[in-house]
N, C-alpha and C positions, 0 to 999 in steps of 0.2 A: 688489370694494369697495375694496382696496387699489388699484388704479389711481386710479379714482373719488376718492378722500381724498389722492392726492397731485397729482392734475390740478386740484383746487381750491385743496390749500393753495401750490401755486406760485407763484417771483415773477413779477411785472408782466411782468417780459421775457421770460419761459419764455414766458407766456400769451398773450402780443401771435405770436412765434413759432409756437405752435399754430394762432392766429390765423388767421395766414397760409399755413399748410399746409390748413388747412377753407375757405378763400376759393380757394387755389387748386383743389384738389379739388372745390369747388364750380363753377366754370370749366370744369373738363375733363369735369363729370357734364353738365353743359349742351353742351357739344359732343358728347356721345358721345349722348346722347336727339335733337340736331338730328337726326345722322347716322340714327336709329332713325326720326324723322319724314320725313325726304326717301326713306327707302326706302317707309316707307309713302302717300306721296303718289305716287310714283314708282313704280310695281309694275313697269314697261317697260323699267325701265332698272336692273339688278340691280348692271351694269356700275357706275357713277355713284354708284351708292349704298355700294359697296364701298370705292369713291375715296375718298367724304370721312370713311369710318369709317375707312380706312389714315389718314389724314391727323391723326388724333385721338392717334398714336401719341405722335407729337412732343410735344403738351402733357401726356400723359399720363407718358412719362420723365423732364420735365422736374419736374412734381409730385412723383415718386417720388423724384427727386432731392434737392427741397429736402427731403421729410422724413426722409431719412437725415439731411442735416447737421445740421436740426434736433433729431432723436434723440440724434446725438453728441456737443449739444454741451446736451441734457436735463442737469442737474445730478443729477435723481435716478435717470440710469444710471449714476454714480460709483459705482465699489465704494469703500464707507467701515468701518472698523473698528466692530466691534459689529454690522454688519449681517446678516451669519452666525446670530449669534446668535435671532436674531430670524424666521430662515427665505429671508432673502433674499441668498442667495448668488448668484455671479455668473451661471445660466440663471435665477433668478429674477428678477433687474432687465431682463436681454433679455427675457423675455419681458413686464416692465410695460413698458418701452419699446414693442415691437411691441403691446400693448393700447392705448397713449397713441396711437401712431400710427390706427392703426384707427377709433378713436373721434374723433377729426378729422375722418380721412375721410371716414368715414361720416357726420359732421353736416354736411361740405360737400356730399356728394351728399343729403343730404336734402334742402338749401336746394334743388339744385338741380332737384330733383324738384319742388319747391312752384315756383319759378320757371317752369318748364315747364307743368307744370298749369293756370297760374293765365295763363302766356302762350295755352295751347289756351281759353280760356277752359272749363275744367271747373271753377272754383271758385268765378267770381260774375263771370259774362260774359267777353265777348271782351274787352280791352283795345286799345287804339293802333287803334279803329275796326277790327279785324281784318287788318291789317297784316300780322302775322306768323302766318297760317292756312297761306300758302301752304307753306311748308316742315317747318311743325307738324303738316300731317294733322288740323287741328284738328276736322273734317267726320266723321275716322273713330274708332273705339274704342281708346282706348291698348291694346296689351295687355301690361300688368301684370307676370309675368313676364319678358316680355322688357327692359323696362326696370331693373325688380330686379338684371335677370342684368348688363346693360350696367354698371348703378352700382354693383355688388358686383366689380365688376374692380378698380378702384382700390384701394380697402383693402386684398384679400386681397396684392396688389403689394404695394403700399407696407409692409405689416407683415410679408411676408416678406424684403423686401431690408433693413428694419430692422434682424429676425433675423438675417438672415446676417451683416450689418457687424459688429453687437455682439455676435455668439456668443462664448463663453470661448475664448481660445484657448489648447493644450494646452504649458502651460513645461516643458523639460526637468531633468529631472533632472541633479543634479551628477553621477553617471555617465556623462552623456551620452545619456537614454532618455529617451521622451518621458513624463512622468505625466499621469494622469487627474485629472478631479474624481474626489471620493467625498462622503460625504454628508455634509452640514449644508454643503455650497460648501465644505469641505476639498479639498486638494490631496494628492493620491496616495492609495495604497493599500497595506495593510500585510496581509500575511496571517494575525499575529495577530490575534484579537477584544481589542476596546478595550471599556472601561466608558463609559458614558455620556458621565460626566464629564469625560474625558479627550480629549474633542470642543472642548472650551472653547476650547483651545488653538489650534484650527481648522487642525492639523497641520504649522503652522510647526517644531516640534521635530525632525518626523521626518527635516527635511532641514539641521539644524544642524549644523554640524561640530564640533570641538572644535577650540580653541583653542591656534594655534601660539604658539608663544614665538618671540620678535620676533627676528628676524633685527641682529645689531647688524654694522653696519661693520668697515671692513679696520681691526686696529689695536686695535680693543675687545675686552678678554674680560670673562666674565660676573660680575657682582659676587661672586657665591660662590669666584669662584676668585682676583678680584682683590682683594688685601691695601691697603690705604693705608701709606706709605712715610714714617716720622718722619724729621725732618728734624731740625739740630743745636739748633734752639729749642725744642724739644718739639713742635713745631707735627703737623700731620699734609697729608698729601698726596697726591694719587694718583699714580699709576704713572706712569712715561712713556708706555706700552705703551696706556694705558686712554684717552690724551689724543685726541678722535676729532679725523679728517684733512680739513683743509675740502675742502665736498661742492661740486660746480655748481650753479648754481641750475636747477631745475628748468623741463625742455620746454615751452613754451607747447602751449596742444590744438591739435590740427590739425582745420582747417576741416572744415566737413560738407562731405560728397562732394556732389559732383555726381549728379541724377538721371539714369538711363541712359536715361529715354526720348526725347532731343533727336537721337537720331540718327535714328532709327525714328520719330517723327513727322515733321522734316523728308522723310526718304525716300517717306512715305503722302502729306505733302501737296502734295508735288511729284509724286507717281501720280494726285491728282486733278487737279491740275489737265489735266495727261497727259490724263488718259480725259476730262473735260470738251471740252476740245479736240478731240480724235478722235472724238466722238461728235455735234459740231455740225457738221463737215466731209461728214457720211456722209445721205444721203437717205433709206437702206434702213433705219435703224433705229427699232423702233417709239417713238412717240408720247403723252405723258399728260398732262393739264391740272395747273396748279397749282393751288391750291387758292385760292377767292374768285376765279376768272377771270383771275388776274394774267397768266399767259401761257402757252402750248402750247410744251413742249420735249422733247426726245429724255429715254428712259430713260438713256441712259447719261450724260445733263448731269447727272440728279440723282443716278446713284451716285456721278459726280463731287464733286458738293457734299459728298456724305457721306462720303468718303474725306478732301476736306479739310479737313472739319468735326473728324473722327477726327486728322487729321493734329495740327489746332491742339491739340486735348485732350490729345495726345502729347507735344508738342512746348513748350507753355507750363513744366509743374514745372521744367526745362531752361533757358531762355529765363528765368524768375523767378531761378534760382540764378545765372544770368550777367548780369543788372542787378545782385544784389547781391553779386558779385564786382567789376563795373565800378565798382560806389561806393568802392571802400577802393583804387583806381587813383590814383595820384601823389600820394605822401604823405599822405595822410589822414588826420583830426582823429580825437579821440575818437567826433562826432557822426556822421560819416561808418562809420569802423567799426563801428561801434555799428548805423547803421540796415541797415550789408551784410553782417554777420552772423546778424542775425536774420531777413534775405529770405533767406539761402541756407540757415538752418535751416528755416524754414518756406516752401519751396519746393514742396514736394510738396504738403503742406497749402495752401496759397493758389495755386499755379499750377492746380491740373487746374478749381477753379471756374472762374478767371481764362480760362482756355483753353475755357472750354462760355461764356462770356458773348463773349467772341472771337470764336465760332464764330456765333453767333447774331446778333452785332452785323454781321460780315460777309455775313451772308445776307441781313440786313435792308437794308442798303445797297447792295447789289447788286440786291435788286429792286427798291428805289426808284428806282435810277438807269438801270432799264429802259426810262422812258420820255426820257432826253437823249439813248437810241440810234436809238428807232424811232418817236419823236416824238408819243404816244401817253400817255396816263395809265393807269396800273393801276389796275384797278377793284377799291377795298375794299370788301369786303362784309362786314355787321355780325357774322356769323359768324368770317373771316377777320383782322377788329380785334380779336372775343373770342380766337381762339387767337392771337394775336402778344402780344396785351397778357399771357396766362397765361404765355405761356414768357419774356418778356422779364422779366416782373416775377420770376418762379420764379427766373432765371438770377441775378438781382440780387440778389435775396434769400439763395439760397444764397453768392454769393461775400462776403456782408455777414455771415450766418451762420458761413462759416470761421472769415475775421479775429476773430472772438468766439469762437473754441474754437481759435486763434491764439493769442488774448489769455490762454485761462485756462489753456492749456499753460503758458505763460512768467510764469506769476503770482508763482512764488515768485521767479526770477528778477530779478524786476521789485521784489518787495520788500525782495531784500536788496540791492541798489541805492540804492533811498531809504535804505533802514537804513545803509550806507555813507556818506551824504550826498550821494548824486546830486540836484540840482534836478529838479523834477518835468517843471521847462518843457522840460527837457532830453529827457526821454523822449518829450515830446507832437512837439518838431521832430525828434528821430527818426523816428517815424509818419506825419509830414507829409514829413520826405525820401524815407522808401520810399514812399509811395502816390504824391509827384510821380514819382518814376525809375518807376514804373510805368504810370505815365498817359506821360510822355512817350517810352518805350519800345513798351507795347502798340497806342497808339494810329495812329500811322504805321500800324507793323506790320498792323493789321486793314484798317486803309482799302486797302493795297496788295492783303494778301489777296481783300477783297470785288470791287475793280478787277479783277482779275485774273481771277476767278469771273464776273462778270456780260460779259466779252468773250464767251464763245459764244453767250449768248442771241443777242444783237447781231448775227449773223450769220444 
C-alpha cells in the first residue's frame, strides 16, 4: 500500500519516467510472446525458434537498464531525515524502489498480453484481415502458462537489479571496520541494550567523537596562558608572541581523476574488432541469421560486435573525462572551466550510458550500410522495427535519464552559484558547451566505429 500511495502521489516527471519503463517492458513482453508464437507455429524448427528467443535478450537488458536509472534517479529512494522514524530506513526504500519497478513492469507486460491476444484474435476477432496469424499461432491454443512464465521474466530482472544497485551499502567505522545496519535503519551495533527511545537518535551519537581543541598556528599560544601587555597609555595589547604569521592562501581542489576504464575498453574494442575480422576471413566457422533476415554471418562477427560494443561501454566514462579536460585547454574562461569540470566529474555518470547509445548507434549504422556493400536492401521486418525501436528508445531514455540525476547530484552546487550571483544564462551555455563537445567528439567516434564493424560482413 505504501508503494501504491507514493506511485500516485508522484511528480509529473517521476511518472512520465515510469511511463516509459511500462512502454518499454511492454515492447520486450510482445517480442518475447512473438518468439512463444513462432515456436508454436514452427514445431520443426526448434532450432529458429531458440534464435529469435536469444535475440529478445538484447531489448530485454536494455529495459532492465533504463529502470535502474530510473529507480536512481526515483526521488522517493532518497534517504531523507525523519524517514527512519517512520519505518523506512534505507532496505526499506530499496525495497519500494524494486516494488515501483515491478509494478511497471508488470503493467507493460500486461499491455502486452492484451496486445497479443487481441492481435490472435482471441478477444473480438482477427484484426489486419488476419495478417499477423502467421507468426501468432493464432489457429492453435495459447498456452497460459507458458506465456505467464515468458512475461514474469522481466520484472522479476528488473526488480532484482534495482535491488542490487540501491542496496545499503556497508560505511566504515571510524576504526576502520566495516558497520552494519541495526534496527529502525540505524547504523551499527552496540552490545549494550538501548531503550526505546534512544532509537530516536538513529545512532548518529554512537560514532561521535568528542571534540578537539583547535589546533592554533606557529606563534600562538592559548588565551589562558596569554596575558595582554599594557602599554605606556594605559591602553592594553597583545603579545608579540600571539600576533598570528601570515598564512598562504590555500590549494585549489585538484581535479577529479580520471576513470580507469579507457585503457581496458580501448584494449577490448580493438579485440573486437580483431576477432570480427578473423572470423569473416575463415570459411570453417559456423554460421547464424540475424535477426528480421538482415543478413547471414559467422559466430565469431557477432562476438565481435559484442566485444566492441563492451569495448565502447568501457571506454566512453574515459573518453567523457578527456572532452572535459580538452575544454579548459589554452586559457580558458570561466564558461569553459565551468562546463570541463563538471564533464570530468560526471564522467562516470553520463559516459557508461553515453557509451551503450554509442554502442547501439554503431551497430545500427553498420547494418544499414550493409546494403552500399553488397548492393542489396535489408529486409525490416515488423518484429525486427519493434526490437530496434525498444533498445534505441531505452538507450536514449536512459542516457536522458542520467543527465537528470546528473542534474540533482550537483543541485546544491548549482544553487549556491546563483546565490553568489552567477547569471542563470551562464549555467544553461555551460550545458550547451558540454553536450556540443560531446556530440562533436562521440559522434565521429561512432560513425568510424560502426565503419569499421560493418567491413567484414562486406566480405
Amino acid at each position: 500500500m505504501l508503494a501504491l500511495r507514493l506511485t500516485r502521489v508522484a511528480h509529473p516527471a517521476v511518472q512520465l519516467r515510469r511511463l516509459l519503463v511500462a512502454t518499454a517492458a511492454a515492447g520486450t513482453g510482445f517480442l518475447l510472446l512473438s518468439a512463444l508464437g513462432y515456436a508454436m507455429a514452427h514445431p520443426q524448427n526448434p532450432a529458429g525458434a531458440l534464435l529469435r528467443l536469444s535475440w529478445c535478450a538484447i531489448p530485454l537488458a536494455a529495459t532492465v537498464h533504463l529502470a535502474v536509472a530510473v529507480a536512481r534517479t526515483d526521488p522517493g529512494t532518497k534517504p531523507r531525515p525523519g524517514l527512519s522514524a517512520v519505518g523506512l530506513g534505507p532496505a526499506r526504500l530499496m525495497a519500494v524502489a524494486a516494488l515501483h519497478t515491478a509494478l511497471a513492469c508488470s503493467l507493460g507486460s500486461v499491455l502486452a498480453l492484451l496486445v497479443f491476444l487481441h492481435l490472435r484474435g482471441d478477444l473480438n476477432g482477427m484484426p489486419f484481415d488476419g495478417a499477423a496469424k502467421d507468426f501468432l499461432a493464432a489457429d492453435q491454443p495459447l498456452p497460459l502458462p507458458a506465456a505467464l512464465t515468458l512475461l514474469g521474466v522481466l520484472p522479476v530482472i528488473a526488480s532484482t537489479a534495482v535491488a542490487l544497485t540501491l542496496r545499503p551499502r556497508d560505511l566504515l567505522h571510524p576504526d576502520g571496520h566495516r558497520r552494519s545496519y541495526g534496527r529502525f535503519g540505524a547504523y551499527g551495533t552496540t552490545a549494550k541494550q538501548e531503550t526505546f527511545g534512544t532509537y530516536g537518535r538513529f545512532g548518529a551519537w554512537r560514532f561521535r567523537q568528542p571534540a578537539e581543541p583547535p589546533t592554533l598556528p606557529t606563534g600562538i599560544r592559548p588565551a589562558d596562558t596569554a596575558q595582554p601587555v599594557a602599554t605606556a597609555d594605559g591602553d592594553t595589547q597583545a603579545p608579540p608572541d600571539q600576533v598570528p604569521a601570515p598564512s598562504s592562501p590555500p590549494a585549489p581542489p585538484e581535479p577529479p581523476a580520471s576513470p580507469s576504464g579507457l585503457p581496458w575498453g580501448v584494449a577490448v574494442l580493438a579485440a573486437g574488432l580483431a576477432v570480427e575480422s578473423y572470423a569473416s576471413v575463415t570459411d570453417t566457422t559456423p554460421r547464424t541469421a540475424l535477426p528480421g533476415g538482415l543478413a547471414v554471418g559467422a559466430v565469431g562477427v557477432l562476438a565481435g560486435w559484442a566485444l566492441t560494443a563492451l569495448g565502447l561501454v568501457l571506454a566512453a566514462p574515459g573518453l567523457t573525462h578527456l572532452c572535459g579536460r580538452l575544454l579548459q585547454t589554452a586559457r580558458p574562461g570561466a564558461l569553459r572551466l565551468l562546463a570541463g569540470r563538471v564533464l570530468m566529474a560526471e564522467a562516470t555518470r553520463i559516459g557508461r550510458p553515453l557509451g551503450v547509445v554509442c554502442a547501439v548507434a554503431s551497430a545500427a549504422f553498420a547494418t544499414t550500410t550493409l546494403s552500399d556493400y553488397d548492393g542489396s536492401a535489408p529486409a525490416f521486418g515488423p518484429l525486427t522495427a519493434l526490437g530496434g525501436l525498444v533498445v534505441a528508445g531505452c538507450t536514449v531514455a536512459t542516457l536522458l535519464t542520467a543527465a537528470v540525476e546528473a542534474r540533482q547530484s550537483r543541485a546544491d552546487t548549482t544553487e549556491a552559484l546563483l546565490r553568489m550571483g552567477a547569471p542563470a544564462a551562464a549555467l544553461r551555455n555551460a550545458a550547451a558547451l558540454r553536450t556540443g563537445a560531446l556530440l562533436a567528439f562521440f559522434v565521429p567516434f561512432t560513425l568510424l566505429i560502426a565503419d569499421l564493424a560493418a567491413l567484414p560482413l562486406a566480405r
